[in-house]
N, C-alpha and C positions, 0 to 999 in steps of 0.2 A: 046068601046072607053072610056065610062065614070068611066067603073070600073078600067080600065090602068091611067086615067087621077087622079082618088082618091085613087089608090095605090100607087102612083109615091110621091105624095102629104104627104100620111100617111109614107112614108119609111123618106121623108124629113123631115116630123117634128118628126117622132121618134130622127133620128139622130144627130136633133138638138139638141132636149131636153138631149141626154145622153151626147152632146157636152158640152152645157151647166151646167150640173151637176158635169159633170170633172173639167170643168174652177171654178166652186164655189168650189168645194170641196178643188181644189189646192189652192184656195185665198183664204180660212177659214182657213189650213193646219197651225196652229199656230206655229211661231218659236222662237226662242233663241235669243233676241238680244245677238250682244256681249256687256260683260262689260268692262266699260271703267274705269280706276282707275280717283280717283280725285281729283283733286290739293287741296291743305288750302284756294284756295281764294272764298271766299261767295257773292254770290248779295248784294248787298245798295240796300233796297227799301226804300218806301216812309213811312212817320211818324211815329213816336216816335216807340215803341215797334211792333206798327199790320204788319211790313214787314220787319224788320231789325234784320235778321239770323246773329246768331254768332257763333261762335265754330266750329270746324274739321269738318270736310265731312269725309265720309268713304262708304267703298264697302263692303253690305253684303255678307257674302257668300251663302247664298238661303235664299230669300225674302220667309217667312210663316206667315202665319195668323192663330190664336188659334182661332176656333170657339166659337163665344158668346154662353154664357148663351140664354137659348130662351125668356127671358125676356130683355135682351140686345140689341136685331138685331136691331132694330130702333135704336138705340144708337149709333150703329156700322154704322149704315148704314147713320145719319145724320152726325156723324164724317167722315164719306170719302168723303161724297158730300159734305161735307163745304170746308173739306179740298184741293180738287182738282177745288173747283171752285174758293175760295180764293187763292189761291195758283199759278192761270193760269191768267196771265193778260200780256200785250205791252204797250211799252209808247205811241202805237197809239189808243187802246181802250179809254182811259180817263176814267179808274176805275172801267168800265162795270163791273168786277169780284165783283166788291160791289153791284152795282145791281141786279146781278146773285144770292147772297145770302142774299138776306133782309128778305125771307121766310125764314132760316133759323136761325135767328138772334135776341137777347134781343132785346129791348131797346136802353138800356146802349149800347150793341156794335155797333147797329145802330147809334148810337150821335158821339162814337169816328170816325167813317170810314167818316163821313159825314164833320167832320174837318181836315180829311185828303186830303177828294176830295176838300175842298176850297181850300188848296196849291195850286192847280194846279200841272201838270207835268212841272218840270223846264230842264229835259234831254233833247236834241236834239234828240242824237244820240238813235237810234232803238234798245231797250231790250226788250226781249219777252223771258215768260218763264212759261212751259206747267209742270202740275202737276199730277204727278199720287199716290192716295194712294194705301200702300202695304199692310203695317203692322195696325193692333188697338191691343193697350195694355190698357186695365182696371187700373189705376193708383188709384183710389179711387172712393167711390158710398157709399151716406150715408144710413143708414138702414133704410128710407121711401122713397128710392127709389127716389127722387125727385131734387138730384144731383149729377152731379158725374165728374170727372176729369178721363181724359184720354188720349192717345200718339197715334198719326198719324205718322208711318215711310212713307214718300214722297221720290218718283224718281222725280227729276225734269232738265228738260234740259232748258237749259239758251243759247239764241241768242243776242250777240250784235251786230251791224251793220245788214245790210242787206243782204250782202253776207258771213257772217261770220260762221264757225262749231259750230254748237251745243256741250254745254258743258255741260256732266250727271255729276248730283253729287247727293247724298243724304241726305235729312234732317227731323228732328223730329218736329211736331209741340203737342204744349203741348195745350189741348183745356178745359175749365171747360161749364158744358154742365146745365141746369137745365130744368128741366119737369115743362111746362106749358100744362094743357088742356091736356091730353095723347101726347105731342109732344116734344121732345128733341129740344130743342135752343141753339146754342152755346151765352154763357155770354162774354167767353174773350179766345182771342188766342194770344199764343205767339212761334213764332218760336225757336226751340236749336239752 
């Protein structure tokens, strides 16, 4: 009886587990968003240059990334985190996206974001807008390595109101980056 009763048990959790394995596999099974074209019209964020996107939106036609240089990848890799962290904020967070990157950040870009968050939010109504970096392009890198300017291509989807469609568009943020201590710091960002 006890060997029917631990074989009955082992047939169960096998079946589980390759249950299990199929559910993950189908949920990992990565797909295609569709593209969505996108209008001229850009987000208003808040102060002066650090959120206020100008110029056309546009649809790539296949988002690629040129692999860095193997002295670049920290470079690469602090420009996508700045960028999708600065980049993803709600008029209900209250700036959190600035506290998200203060590790990543001068000084200097720490004093301007900090005169942004004394504004205050003066919106009402609910905008929320989630950032994913795609693209890094090397724009400039001085020859001691010690600064360098570069181009984040961002998806980002835009929510206003609460029950409203998300709206993908695309934009470029232009970053200049400087080496303190072995560590890439973004200086100054400005959205295309």
């Amino acid at each position: 009886m006890l060997y029917i009763t631990f074989g009955v048990l082992g047939v169960i959790l096998i079946a589980a587990l390759l249950f299990w394995l199929f559910a993950r596999r189908v949920s990992v099974t990565p797909s295609t968003p569709p593209v969505q074209q996108a209008d001229q019209h850009t987000p208003q964020g808040s102060g002066g240059n650090l959120q206020q996107p100008t110029g056309t939106t546009f649809v790539p036609k296949t988002p690629t990334t040129t692999p860095p240089a193997p002295g670049n990848i920290s470079l690469q890799q602090t420009a996508f985190l700045f960028t999708e962290r600065y980049g993803s904020y709600s008029t209900e967070s209250n700036f959190s996206n600035f506290a998200d990157v203060r590790s990543l950040i001068t000084d200097r870009l720490a004093n301007q974001l900090r005169a942004v968050e004394g504004r205050g939010v003066t919106n009402t109504t609910y905008i929320g807008l989630v950032t994913k970096a795609l693209q890094y392009t090397l724009v400039d890198e001085n020859n001691a390595q010690t600064s360098a300017m570069v181009k984040v291509r961002a998806q980002r989807q835009e929510t206003k109101g609460v029950s409203a469609t998300p709206r993908v568009y695309y934009q470029d943020i232009k970053l200049s980056l400087i080496k303190i201590d072995d560590a890439w710091l973004v200086d100054q960002a400005d959205w295309q």
